[in-house]
N, C-alpha and C positions, 0 to 999 in steps of 0.2 A: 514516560511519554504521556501522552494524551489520550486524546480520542478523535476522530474522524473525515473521508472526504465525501466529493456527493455523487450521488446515486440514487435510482429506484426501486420501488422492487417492481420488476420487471419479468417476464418469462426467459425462458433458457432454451437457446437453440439446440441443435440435437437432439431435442426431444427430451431432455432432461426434468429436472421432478420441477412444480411450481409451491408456490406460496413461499418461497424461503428468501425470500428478497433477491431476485437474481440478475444480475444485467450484464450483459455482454458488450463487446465494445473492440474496435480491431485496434492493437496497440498504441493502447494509453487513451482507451474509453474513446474513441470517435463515435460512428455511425455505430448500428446494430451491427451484430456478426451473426449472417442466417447461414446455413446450408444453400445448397442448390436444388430445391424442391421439383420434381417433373422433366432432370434432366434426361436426352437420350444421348447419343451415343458416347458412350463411354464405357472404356475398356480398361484391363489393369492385365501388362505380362512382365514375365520377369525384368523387361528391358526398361521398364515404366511405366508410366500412367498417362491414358488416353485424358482430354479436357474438353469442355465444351466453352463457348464463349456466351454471357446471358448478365442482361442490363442487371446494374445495381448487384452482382455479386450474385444474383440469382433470385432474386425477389420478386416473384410469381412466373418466375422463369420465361422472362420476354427475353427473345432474342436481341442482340443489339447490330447496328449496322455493320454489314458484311463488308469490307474494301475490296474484297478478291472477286465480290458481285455472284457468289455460287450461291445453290438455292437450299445449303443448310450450314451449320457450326462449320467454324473451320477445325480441321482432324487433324492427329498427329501427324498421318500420311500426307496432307496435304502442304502443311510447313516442310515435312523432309523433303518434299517433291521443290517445293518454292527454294528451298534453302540449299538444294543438290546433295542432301546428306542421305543417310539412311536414319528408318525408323525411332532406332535404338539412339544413336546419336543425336536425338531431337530429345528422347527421354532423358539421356542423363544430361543433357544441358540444363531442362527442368530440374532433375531432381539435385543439381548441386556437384555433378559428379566431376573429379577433375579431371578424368582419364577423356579429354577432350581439347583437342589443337584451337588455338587462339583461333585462327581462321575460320575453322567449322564453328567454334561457339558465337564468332560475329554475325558468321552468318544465318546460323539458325534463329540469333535475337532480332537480328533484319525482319526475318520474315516472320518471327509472331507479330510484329509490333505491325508487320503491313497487312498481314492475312487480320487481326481483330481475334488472337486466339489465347484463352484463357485457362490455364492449367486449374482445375476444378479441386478442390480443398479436400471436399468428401472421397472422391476416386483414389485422390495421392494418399491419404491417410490410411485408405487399405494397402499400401504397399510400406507408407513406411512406419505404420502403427503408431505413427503421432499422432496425437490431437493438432498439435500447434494450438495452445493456447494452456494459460495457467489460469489458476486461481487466485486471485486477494478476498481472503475469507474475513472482514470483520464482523466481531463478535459484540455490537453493538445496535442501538435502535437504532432507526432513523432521522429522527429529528438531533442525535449525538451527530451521528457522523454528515450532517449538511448543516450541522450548525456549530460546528468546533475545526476550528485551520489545522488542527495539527495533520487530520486525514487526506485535507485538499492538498495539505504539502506532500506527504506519503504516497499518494496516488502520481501527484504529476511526475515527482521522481522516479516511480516506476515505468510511468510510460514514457518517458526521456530515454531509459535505459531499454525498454523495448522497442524504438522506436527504429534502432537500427535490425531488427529481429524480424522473425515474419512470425512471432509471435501474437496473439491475441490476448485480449485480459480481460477477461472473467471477472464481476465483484458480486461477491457474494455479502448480503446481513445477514445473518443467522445468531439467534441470543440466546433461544429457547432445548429444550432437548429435543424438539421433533424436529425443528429447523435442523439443529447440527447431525442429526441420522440422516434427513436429505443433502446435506453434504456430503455426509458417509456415503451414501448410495450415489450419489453423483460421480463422486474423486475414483469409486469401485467401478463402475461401468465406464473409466478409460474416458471422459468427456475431457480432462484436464492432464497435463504432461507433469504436473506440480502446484504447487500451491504454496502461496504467502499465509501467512495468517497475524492477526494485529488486536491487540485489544484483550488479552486470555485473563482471565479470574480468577481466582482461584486454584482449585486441581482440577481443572482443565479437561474430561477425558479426550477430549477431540485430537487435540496432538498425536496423542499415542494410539488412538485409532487409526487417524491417517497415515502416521509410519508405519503401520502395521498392515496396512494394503498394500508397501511399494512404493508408495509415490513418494518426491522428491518433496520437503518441506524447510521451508525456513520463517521462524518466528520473529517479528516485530517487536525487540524488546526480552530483557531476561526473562524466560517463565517463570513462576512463581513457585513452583514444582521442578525440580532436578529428575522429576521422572522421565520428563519428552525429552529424548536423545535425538534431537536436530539442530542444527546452526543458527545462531540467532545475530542480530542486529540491535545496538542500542548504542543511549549518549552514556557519557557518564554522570549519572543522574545523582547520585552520590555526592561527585567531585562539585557540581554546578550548585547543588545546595547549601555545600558546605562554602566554600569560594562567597555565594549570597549574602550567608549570615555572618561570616567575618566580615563581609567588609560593611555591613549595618555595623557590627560591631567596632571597627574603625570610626566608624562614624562618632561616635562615642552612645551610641543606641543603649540603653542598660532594659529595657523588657523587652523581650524580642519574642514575639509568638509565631506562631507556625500554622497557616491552615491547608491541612493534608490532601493526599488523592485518596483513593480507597486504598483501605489496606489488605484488600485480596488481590494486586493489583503488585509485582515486584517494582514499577517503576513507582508506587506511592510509598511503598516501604522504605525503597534508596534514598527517596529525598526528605522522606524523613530522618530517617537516619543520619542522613548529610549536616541537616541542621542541628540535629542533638550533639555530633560527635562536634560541629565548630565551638557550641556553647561548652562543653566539657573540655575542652581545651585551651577555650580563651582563659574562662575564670569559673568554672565550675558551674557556671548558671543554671539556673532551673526552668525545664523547657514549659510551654504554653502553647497544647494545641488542640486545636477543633477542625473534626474533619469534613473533607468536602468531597466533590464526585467531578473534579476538574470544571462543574460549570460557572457561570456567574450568578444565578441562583444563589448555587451551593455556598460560593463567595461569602455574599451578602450575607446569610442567614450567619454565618460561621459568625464572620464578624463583628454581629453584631452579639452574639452571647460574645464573644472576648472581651469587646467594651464592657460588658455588665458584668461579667466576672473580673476582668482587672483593666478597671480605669485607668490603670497607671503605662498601662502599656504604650511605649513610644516607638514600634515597627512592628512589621509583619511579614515574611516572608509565605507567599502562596505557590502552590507546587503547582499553578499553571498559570498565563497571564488572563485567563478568564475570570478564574478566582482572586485574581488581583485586582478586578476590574472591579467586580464586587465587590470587593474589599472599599474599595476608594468610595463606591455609590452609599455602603453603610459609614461611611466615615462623614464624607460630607451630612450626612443625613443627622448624625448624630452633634452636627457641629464642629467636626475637629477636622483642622486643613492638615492637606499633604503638599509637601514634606515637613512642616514647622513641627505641625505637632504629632506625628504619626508617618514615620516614612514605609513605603513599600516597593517589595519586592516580586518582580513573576519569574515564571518560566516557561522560556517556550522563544520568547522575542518573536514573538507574530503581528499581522499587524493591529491584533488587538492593542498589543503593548504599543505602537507608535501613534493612534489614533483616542488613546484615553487620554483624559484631561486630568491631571497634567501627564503625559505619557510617561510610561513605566521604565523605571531601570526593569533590567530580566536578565534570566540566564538564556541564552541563546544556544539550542541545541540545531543543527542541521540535519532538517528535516527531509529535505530533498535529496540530499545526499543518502541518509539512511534510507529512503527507496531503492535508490541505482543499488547502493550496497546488496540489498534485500535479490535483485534481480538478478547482479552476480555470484550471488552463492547458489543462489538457485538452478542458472544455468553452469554452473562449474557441478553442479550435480548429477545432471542434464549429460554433460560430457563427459564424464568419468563413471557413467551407471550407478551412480548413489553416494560415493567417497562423501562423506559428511565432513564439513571445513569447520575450521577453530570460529570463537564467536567473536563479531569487530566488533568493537567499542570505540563509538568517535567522542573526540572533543568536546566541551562545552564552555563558553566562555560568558561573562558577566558584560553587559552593555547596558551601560548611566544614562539616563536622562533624570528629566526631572521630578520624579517622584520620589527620589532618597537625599 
């Protein structure tokens, strides 16, 4: 996979730690997600959770207009009274409970929606010890993740998937080790119900810290490490490299070089791999590769040691379309048109790949998809207390245009 969506680094409501890049967002990054700062009356018994009603979700806690015209928040009691129920039957309406008759649940939603009455986040979460809200921890800079599509695809698929939820999504950047101990100490003080994470390096400790607090996690992609025992999400990054360089090799392509992702990095390793095993199977070819860090920088630089190390080279297969993109700016640069004389390959099918001149064949992994994916294991964890699921591996298919 790649790298990144966008975000800032931001503070963290709950009071949670700063500097770590943190930004909140109510399912699928909207507005901020605050608390209810300076609320009163609010209660919590066994039957449920008292709420107050307060502009903008509670942001400096202005009350919002009252329709019942009384002269504070509308109360639990005061919906049961509106709605002819009892107390408790007004709570488990809130809280989800089914042990409530269609009739009394009509009525009780009658009357929140006329009394202006707002079941309060912070009060409910002491009764039912959720946060309501996850984590997407990338393990990348900033300027990666607001300037590479693969994360802006990753994110909206997650909020698609939480959009039916009353979930909220948390993103976290965190690169550094102090950044990821404020994570640690975040996911430990109960701020997050689980956590995604995208982007891992290397041996990674943060996985296996976070399974090891409790929390529910699922990783963005093979880890690179078999040490973190969590569910993961990926293409097959493998199948799509390899699938790349035969069909350059169809092509009748005879140098076909390779510029890589990182190789601390399982999704750089697969696709290389991908590429060595096609050439080792067509005709034993000998591979040609310089590595890159998925951007178009990295591209460019690659490319252009390839040209000067073997002139003769007539393709290129780049393990992401940004690197391909570079690829194409050192090509022209050096003279040499694409596809006559140098065809190439990406991966990713973004709109990078549709918007280069001459747009890119790629491998087309689904990226959106592998969100939602990410958010269903996640909450299958969620509802089964932890039960860790088998890892999905999607599809990836080759899509031609004119750079081969």
């Amino acid at each position: 996979m790649g790298a990144g969506p966008p975000s800032c680094a931001g503070t963290l409501s709950h009071g949670g730690p700063r500097g770590a890049g943190l930004v909140t967002g109510p399912a699928g990054i909207g507005g901020p997600r605050v608390e209810d700062p300076g609320i009163e009356d609010v209660s919590v018994d066994d039957a449920g959770v008292e709420a107050v009603s307060v502009e903008n979700g509670g942001t400096g806690g202005v009350a919002t207009a009252r329709p019942w015209g009384g002269s504070g928040p509308p109360t639990l009691e005061r919906v049961a009274e509106s709605a002819g129920v009892s107390r408790a039957t007004v709570s488990r309406v809130i809280n989800g409970s089914p042990r409530v008759s269609a009739t009394s649940r009509e009525a009780v939603l009658r009357a929140i929606e006329q009394l202006g009455y707002t079941p309060n986040r912070a009060a409910r979460s002491l009764v039912t010890r959720r946060a309501d809200s996850i984590a997407l921890v990338v393990s990348e800079s900033e300027s990666r993740v607001f300037g590479e599509p693969f994360f802006a695809g990753i994110v909206r698929g997650v909020s698609q998937a939480l959009a039916a939820t009353d979930l909220q999504l948390v993103l976290v950047l965190a690169q550094t080790g102090r950044q990821h101990a404020r994570v640690e100490r975040f996911v430990r003080n109960n701020h997050v119900d689980g956590v995604l994470l995208i982007s891992l390096h290397g041996d990674d400790p943060l996985p296996r810290a976070l399974i090891s607090s409790g929390v529910p996690v699922v990783m963005c992609g093979r880890p690179p490490s078999s040490a973190a025992d969590a569910p993961y999400v990926d293409a097959d990054n493998f199948g799509g490299a390899r699938a790349a360089t035969q069909f350059l090799l169809d092509q009748g392509r005879r140098r076909i070089a390779s510029i890589t992702g990182p190789q601390d990095m399982a999704v750089g390793m697969d696709r290389l791999a991908g590429y060595q095993r096609a050439l080792r199977d067509r005709r034993g070819g000998r591979d040609l590769v310089r590595a890159g860090d998925f951007s178009r920088d990295s591209g460019e630089h690659a490319m252009a040691r390839l040209l000067t190390e073997a002139p003769e080279l007539d393709a290129v297969f780049a393990a992401s379309d940004l690197m391909a993109a570079g690829a194409v700016r050192a090509l022209r640069r050096a003279g040499r048109r694409v596809p006559d004389d140098v065809a190439v390959v990406g991966f990713d099918d973004s709109e990078v790949a549709r918007y280069t001149e001459p747009p890119l064949t790629s491998v087309r992994q689904p990226i959106d998809e592998m969100g939602r994916e990410m958010v269903r294991l996640l909450l299958a964890q969620l509802d089964t207390g932890g039960a860790v699921a088998s890892p999905v591996i999607l599809p990836t298919e080759l899509v031609v245009r004119s750079s081969t």
